[in-house]
DOTITI-902919 format. One record per atom (N, C-alpha, C): residue in one letter; x, z, y. Coordinates in pm, whole numbers. Each point is the difference from the previous one (the first is absolute). Layout:
BEGIN
ATOM  rest      px      pz      py
ATOM     A       X       Z       Y
...
This chain:
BEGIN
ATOM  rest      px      pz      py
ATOM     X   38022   23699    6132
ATOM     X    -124      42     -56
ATOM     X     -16     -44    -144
ATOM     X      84     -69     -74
ATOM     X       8     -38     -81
ATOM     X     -61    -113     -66
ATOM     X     -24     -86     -98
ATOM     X     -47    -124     -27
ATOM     X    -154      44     -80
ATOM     X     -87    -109     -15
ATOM     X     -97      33     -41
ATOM     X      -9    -156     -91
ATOM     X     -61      29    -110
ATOM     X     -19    -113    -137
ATOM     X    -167      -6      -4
ATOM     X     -48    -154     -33
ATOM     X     -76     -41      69
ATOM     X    -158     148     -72
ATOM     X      41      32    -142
ATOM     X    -132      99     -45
ATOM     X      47      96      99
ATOM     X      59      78     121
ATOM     X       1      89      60
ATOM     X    -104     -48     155
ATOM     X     -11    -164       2
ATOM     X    -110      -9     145
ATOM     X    -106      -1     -14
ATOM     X     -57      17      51
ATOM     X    -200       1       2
ATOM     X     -12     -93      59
ATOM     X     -26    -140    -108
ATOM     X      -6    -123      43
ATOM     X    -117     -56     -63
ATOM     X     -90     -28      65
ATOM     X    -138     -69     -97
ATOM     X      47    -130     -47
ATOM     X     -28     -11    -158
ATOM     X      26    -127     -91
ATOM     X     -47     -45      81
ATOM     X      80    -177      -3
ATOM     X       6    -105      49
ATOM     X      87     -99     -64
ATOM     X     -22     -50     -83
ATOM     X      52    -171     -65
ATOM     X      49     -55     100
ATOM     X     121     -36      11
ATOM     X      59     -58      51
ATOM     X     -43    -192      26
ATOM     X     -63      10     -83
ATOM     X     -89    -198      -7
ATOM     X    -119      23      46
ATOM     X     -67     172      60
ATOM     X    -104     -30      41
ATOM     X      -1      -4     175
ATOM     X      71     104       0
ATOM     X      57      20     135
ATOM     X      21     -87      77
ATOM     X     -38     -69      80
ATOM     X      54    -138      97
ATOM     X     147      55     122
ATOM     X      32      73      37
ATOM     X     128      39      47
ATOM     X     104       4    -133
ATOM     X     -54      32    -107
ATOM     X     143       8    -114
ATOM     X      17    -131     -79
ATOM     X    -134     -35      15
ATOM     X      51    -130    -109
ATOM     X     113     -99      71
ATOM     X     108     -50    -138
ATOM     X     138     -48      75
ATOM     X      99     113     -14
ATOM     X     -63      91     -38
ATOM     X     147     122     -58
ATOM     X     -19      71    -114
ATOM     X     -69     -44     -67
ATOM     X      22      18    -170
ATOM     X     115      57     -74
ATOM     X      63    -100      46
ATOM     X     138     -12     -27
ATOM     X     117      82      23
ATOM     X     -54      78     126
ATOM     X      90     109      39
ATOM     X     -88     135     -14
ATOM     X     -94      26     -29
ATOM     X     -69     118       5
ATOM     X      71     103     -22
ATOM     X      75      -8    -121
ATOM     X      95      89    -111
ATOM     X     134       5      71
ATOM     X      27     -29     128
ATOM     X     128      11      -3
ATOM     X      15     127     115
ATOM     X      68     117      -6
ATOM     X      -9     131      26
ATOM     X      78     -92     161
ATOM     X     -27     145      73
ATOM     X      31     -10     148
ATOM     X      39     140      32
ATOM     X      46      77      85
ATOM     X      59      87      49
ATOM     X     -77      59     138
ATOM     X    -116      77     -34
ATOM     X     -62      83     125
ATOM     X     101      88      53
ATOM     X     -42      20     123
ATOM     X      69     138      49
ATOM     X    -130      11     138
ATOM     X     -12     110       2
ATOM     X     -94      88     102
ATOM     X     114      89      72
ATOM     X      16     -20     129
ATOM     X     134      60      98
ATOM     X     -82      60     104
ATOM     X      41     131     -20
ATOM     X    -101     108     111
ATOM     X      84      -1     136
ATOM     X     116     -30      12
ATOM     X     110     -45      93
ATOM     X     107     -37       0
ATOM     X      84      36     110
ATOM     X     165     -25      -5
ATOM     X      47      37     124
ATOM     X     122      23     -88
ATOM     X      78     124     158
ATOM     X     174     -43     -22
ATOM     X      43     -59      72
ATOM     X     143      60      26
ATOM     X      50      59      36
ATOM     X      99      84     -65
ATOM     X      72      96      31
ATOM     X     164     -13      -7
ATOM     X      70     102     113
ATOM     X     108     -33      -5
ATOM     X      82      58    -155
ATOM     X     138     -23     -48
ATOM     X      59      37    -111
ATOM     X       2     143       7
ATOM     X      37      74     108
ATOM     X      14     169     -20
ATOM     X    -115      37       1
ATOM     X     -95     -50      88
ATOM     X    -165      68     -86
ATOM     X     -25     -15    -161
ATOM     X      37     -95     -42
ATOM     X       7     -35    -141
ATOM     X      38     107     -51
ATOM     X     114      29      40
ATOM     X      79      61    -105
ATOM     X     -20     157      53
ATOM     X    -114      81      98
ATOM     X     -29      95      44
ATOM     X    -150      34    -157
ATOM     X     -34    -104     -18
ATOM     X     -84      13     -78
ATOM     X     -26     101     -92
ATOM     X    -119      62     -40
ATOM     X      13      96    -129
ATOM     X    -109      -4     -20
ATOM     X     -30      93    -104
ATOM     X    -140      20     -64
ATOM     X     -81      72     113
ATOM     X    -116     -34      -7
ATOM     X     -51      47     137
ATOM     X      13     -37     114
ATOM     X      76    -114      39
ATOM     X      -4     -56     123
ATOM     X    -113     -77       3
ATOM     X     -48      26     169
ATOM     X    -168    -114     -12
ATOM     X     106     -86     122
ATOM     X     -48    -115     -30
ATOM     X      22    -136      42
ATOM     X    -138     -44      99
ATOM     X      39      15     129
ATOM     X    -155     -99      83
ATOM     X      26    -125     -22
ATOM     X     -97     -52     -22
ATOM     X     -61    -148      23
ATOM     X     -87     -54     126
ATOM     X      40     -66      19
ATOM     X    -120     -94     141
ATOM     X    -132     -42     -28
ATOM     X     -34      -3    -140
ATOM     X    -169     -45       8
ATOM     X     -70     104       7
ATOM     X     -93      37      42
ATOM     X    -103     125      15
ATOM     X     -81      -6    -106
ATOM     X     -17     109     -13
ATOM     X    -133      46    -142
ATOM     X    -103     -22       3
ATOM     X     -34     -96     -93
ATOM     X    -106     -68     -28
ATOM     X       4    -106      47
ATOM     X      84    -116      44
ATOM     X      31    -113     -18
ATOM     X     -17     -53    -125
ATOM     X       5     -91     -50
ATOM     X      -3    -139    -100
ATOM     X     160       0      -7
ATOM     X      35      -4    -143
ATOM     X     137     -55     -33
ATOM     X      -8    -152     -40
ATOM     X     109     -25      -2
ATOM     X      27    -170     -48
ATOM     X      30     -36    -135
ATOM     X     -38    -105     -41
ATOM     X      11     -32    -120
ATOM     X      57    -171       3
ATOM     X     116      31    -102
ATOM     X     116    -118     -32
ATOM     X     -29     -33     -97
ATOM     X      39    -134      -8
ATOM     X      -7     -62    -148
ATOM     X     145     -33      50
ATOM     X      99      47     -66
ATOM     X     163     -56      -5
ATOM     X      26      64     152
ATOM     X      37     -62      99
ATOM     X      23     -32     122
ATOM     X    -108      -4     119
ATOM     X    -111     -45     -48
ATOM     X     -83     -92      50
ATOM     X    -141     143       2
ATOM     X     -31      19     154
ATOM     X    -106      77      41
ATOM     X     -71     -89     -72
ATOM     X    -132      79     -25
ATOM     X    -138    -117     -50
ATOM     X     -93     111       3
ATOM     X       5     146     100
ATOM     X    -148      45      15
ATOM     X      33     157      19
ATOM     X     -66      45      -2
ATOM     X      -9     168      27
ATOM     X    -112      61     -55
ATOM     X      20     167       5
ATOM     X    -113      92     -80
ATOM     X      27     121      51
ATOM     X    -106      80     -85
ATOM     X      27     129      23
ATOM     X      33      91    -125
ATOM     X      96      82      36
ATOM     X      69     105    -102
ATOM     X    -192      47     -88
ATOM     X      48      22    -128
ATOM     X    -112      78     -69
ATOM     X      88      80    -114
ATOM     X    -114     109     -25
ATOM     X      71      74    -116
ATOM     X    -158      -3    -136
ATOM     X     128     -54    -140
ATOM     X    -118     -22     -69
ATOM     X      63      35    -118
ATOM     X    -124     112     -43
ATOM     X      33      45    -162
ATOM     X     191      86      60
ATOM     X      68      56     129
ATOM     X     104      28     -16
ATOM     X      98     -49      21
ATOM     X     -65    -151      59
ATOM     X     104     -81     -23
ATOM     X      18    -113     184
ATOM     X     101     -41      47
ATOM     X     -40     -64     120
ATOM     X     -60    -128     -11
ATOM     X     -44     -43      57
ATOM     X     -31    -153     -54
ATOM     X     -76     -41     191
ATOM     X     -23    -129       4
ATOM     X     -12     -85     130
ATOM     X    -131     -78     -12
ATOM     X    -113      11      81
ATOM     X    -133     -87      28
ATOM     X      46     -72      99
ATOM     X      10    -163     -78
ATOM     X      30     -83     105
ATOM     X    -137     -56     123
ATOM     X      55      42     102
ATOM     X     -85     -17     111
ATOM     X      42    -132      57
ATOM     X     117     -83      36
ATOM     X     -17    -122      27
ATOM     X      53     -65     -64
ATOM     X      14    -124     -39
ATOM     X      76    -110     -51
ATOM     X      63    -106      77
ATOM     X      87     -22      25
ATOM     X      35    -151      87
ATOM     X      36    -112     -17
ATOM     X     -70    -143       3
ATOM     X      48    -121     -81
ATOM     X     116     -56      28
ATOM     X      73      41     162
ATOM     X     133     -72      39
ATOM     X      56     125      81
ATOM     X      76      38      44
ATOM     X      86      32     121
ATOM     X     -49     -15      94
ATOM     X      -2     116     102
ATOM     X     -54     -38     110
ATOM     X     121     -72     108
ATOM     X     -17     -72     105
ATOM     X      85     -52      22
ATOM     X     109      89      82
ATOM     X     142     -49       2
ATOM     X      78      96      57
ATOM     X      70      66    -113
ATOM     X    -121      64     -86
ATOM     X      91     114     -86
ATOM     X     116     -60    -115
ATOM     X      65      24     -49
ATOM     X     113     -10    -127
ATOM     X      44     122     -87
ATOM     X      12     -91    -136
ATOM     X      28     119     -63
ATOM     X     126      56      -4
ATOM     X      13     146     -51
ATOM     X     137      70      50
ATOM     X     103     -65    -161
ATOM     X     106      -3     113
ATOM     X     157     -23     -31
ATOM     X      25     136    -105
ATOM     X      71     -61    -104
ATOM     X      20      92    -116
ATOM     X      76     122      67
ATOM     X      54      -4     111
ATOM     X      81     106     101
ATOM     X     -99      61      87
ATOM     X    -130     -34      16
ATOM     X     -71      72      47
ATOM     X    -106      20     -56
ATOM     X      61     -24    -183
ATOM     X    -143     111     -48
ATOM     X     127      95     -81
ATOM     X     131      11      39
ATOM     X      77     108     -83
ATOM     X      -8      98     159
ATOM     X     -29     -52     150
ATOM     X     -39      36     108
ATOM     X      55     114      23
C-alpha cells in the first residue's frame, strides 16, 4: 500500500513534551519507520505462479469489509479500514495494540516471501 510521510496523516498537533505517553521520545521522533497495511496472504504453489498473467484474479481468505493489518517492520500493532481519498488508497486506523496478543509471533522472513 505503500509508505506514508508524517504531512500525509491526519494527526492533531501534539508536542511531544506535552503529551504524557510521548514524553521520553524526543529523541527518536525523527527517526522514519516502515508501515505496511497487508490486505492478506496466500500461498501458492510454483506452477500457479508461473500460470500467472495479466488478468488473473487471485482469491484471498479475508472477506470484504474486514479491517486490514497494519505493521510497523514485522510487528502487527493494529488494523483499519481500506478508504479512498482524493484517488488515492489510504487506511482509518480502527485499532491499535500496545503488545501481542498472547500466542501470536511475528512471521519468519520465509513466511512473509510466503
Amino acid at each position: 500500500m505503500g509508505s506514508a510521510v508524517m504531512s500525509d496523516l491526519e494527526l492533531p498537533p501534539a508536542p511531544l513534551t506535552r503529551h504524557p505517553d510521548l514524553r521520553g521520545y524526543a529523541a527518536i521522533a525523527d527517526v522514519p519507520v516502515t508501515l505496511r497495511a497487508e490486505l492478506d496472504r496466500r500461498t501458492i504453489r510454483v506452477r500457479d505462479l508461473l500460470r500467472l498473467e495479466v488478468g488473473s484474479v487471485l482469491s484471498l481468505s479475508r472477506p470484504a469489509g474486514e479491517n486490514i493489518d497494519l505493521y510497523v517492520g514485522r510487528v502487527l500493532v493494529g488494523s483499519g479500514e481500506i478508504l479512498v481519498v482524493d484517488g488515492m488508497l489510504a487506511m482509518r486506523v480502527a485499532d491499535l495494540r500496545d503488545k501481542a496478543p498472547e500466542g501470536a509471533h511475528e512471521p519468519s522472513p520465509e513466511e512473509e516471501q510466503g
